[in-house]
C-alpha positions in Angstrom: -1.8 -3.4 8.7 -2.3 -6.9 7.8 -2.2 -8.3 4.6 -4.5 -11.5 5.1 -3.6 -15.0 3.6 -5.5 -15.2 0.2 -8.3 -17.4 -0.4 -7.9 -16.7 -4.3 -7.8 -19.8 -6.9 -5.3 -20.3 -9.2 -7.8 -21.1 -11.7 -9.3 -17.6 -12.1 -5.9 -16.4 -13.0 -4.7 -18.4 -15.3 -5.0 -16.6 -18.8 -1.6 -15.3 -17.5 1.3 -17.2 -15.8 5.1 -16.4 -15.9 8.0 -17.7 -13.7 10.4 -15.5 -12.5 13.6 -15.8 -10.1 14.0 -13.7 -7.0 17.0 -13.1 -5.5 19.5 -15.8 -5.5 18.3 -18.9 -6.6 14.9 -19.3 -5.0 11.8 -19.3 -8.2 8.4 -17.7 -7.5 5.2 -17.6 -10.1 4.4 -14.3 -11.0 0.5 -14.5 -12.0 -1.6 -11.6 -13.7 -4.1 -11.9 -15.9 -4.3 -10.3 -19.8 -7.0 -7.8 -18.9 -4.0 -6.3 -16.3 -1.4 -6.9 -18.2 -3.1 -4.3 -20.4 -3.5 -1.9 -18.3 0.1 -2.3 -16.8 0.8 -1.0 -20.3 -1.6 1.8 -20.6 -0.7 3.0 -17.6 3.2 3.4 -18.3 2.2 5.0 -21.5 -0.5 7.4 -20.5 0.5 8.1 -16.9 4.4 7.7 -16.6 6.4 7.7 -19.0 5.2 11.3 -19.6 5.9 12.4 -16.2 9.9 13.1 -16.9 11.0 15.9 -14.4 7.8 16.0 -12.8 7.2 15.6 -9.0 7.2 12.3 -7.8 3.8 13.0 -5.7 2.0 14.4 -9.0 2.6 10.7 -10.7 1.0 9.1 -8.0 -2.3 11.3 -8.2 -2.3 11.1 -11.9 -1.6 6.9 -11.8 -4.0 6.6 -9.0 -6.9 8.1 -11.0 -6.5 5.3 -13.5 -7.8 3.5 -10.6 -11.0 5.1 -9.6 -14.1 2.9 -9.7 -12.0 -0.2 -9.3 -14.1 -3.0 -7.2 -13.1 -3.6 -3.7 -11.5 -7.2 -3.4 -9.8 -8.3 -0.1 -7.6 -11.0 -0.2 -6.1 -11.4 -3.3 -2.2 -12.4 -2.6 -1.1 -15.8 -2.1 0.8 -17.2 -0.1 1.2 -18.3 3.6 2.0 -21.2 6.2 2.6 -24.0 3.7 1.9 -22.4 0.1 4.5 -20.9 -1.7 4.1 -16.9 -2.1 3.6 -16.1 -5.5 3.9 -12.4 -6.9 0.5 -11.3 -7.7 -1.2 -8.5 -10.0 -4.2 -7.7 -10.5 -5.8 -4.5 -11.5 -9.6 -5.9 -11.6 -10.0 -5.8 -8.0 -7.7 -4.4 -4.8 -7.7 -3.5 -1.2 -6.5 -0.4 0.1 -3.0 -2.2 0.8 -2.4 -3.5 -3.0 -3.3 -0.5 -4.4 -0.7 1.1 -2.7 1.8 -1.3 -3.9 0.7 -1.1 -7.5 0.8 2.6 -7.5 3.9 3.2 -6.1 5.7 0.4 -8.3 3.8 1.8 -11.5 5.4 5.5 -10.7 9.1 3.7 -10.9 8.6 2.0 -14.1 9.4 2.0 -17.7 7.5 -1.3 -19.3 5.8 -4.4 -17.6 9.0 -5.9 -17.0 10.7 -3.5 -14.6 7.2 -2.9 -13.2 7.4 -6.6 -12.0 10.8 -6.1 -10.5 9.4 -2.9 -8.5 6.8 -4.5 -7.6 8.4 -6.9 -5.8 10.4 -4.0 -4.1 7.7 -2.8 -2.7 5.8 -5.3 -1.6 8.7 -7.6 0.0 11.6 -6.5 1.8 14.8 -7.3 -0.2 12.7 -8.1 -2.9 12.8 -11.5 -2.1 8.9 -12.9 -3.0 8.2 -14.8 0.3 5.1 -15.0 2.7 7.4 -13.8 5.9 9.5 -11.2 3.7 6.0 -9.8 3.1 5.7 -6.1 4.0 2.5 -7.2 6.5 2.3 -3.7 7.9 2.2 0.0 7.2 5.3 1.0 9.0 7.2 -2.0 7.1 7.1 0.9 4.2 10.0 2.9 6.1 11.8 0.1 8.4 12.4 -2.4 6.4 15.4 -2.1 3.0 14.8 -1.1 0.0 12.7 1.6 2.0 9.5 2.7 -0.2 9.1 5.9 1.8 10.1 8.1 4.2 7.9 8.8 7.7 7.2 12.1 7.6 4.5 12.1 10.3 6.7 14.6 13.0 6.7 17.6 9.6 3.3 17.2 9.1 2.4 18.8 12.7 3.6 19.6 16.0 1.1 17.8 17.8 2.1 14.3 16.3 2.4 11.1 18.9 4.4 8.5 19.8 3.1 5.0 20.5 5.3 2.0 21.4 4.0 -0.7 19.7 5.0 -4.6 19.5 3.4 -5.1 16.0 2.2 -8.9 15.4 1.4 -9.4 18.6 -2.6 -10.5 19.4 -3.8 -9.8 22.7 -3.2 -13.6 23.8 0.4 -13.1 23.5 0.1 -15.1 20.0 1.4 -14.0 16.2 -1.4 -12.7 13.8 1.2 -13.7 11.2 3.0 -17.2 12.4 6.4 -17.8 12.2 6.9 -13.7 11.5 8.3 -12.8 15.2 7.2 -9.8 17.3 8.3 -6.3 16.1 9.1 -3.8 18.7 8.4 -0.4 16.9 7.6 3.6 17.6 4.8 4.8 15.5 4.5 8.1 15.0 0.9 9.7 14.7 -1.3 12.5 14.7 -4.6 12.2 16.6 -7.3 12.9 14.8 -8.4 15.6 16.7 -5.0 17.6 15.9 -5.7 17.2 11.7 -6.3 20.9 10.9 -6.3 23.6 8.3 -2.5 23.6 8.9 -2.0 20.2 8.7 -3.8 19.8 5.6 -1.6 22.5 4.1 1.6 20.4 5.0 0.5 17.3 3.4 1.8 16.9 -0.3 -0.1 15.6 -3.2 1.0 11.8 -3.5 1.6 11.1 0.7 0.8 7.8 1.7 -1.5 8.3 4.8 -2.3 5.1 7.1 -5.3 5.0 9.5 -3.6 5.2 13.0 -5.1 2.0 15.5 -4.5 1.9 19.3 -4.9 -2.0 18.6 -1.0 -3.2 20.2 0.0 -5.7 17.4 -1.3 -3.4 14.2 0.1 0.5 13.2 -2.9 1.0 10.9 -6.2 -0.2 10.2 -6.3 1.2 6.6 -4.3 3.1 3.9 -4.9 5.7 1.4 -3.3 8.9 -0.6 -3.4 12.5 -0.4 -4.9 14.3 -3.5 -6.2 17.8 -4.4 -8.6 18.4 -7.3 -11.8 20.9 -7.0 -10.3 23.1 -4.4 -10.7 20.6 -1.4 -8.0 17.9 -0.2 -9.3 13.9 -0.1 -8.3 10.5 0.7 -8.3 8.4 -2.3 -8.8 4.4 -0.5 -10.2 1.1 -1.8 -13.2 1.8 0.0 -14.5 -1.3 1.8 -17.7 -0.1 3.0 -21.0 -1.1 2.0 -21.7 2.2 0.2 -18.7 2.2 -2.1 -16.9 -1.0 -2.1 -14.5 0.8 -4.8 -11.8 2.7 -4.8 -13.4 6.1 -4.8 -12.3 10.1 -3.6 -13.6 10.4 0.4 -13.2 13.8 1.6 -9.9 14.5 3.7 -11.0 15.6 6.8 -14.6 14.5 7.1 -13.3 11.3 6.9 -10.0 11.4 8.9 -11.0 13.7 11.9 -13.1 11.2 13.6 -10.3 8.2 13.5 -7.4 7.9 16.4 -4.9 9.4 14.2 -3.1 9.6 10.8 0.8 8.0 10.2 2.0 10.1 6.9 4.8 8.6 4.3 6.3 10.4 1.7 8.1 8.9 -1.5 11.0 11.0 -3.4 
């Protein structure tokens, strides 16, 4: 999945501005707002800290609920060909890509500060805050060190798939993300078709679940998480569609059956 070059202003963000060093010597702005700040806290408090012992998969459902009803916003990182790549948070908008990364980082952490440092785990390889260290794509999740997750697509069901991809690439033979190289890289998937009862009973509260696309140079065209409440499974996204625009509960299969396929992650 792409993670698009961000048209945000500096401006709107700057109640809140730190500088912090990323590995070796190299500086990077970290920018996040008060009103986020705050809930980085609340979050921790409420949501993690009093998680000891408890499945990893459970403190994703219970910090991803903090973020129900939480606008749609696309492009929100900065960062790209000629501007510096600055580690961004905020909570007061999100697209189905940064809400992953703020969940997953929020489940590792203690206060804001080590929340800042897993942040930048998850979203860059190495950690190193950097437009081409950026994790651009789905599959960057379980390829690229410190892994966030583990592919767990080929559990999940028997029917799964195997597509041989050469991520980056646009039809013309050019880069959707300049200067960041083709990746040659198997995706495993399960078509839509093949997501049954069975299936549904193998995925885990907490699994990262990516929108498989036959497009060559993507994995997935969207990204959301596995969680149970009422009875019924459902794919918690940042909705972008005219109806929601929010982060909001869609029903698991309803929504899922109909697309190409699923790609399923796991973190432990």
């Amino acid at each position: 999945m792409i993670m698009k070059v961000n048209a945000w202003t500096v401006l709107l963000m700057s109640a809140y501005l730190t500088a912090c060093a990323a590995s070796g010597t190299e500086k990077y702005q970290t920018i996040m707002d008060n009103t986020t700040a705050e809930k980085v806290d609340q979050i921790i408090r409420s949501d993690v800290i009093p998680s000891s012992g408890e499945k990893h998969g459970e403190v994703i459902s219970r910090v991803s609920s903090a973020f129900l009803g939480t606008p749609y916003q696309a492009d929100t990182l900065i960062g790209g060909p000629g501007t510096p790549e600055a580690l961004v948070v905020n909570f007061n908008g999100v697209d189905c890509f940064t809400l992953a990364d703020y969940i997953e980082a929020l489940t590792r952490s203690h206060d804001e500060k080590s929340f800042l440092h897993h942040l930048a785990e998850v979203r860059y390889t190495r950690g190193n805050v950097g437009y081409l260290s950026r994790r651009h794509f789905f599959s960057d999740w379980f390829t690229t060190a410190p892994r966030n997750v583990r592919d767990v697509t080929p559990d999940i069901s028997p029917d799964y798939a195997v597509a041989d991809k050469q991520l980056n690439r646009k039809p013309d033979g050019g880069e959707y993300i300049p200067g960041l190289g083709i990746h040659p890289r198997k995706i495993n998937y399960i078509p839509g078709k093949a997501i049954s009862q069975q299936v549904l009973g193998r995925l885990k509260t907490g699994d990262y679940v990516g929108v498989y696309t036959s497009l060559e140079g993507l994995d997935v065209s969207h990204v959301g998480i596995v969680v149970r409440h009422n009875g019924q499974v459902w794919f918690r996204n940042a909705s972008s569609l005219a109806a929601n625009r929010k982060v909001v509960d869609s029903p698991f299969l309803e929504y899922l059956r109909p697309k190409p396929g699923i790609v399923v992650l796991r973190a432990e």
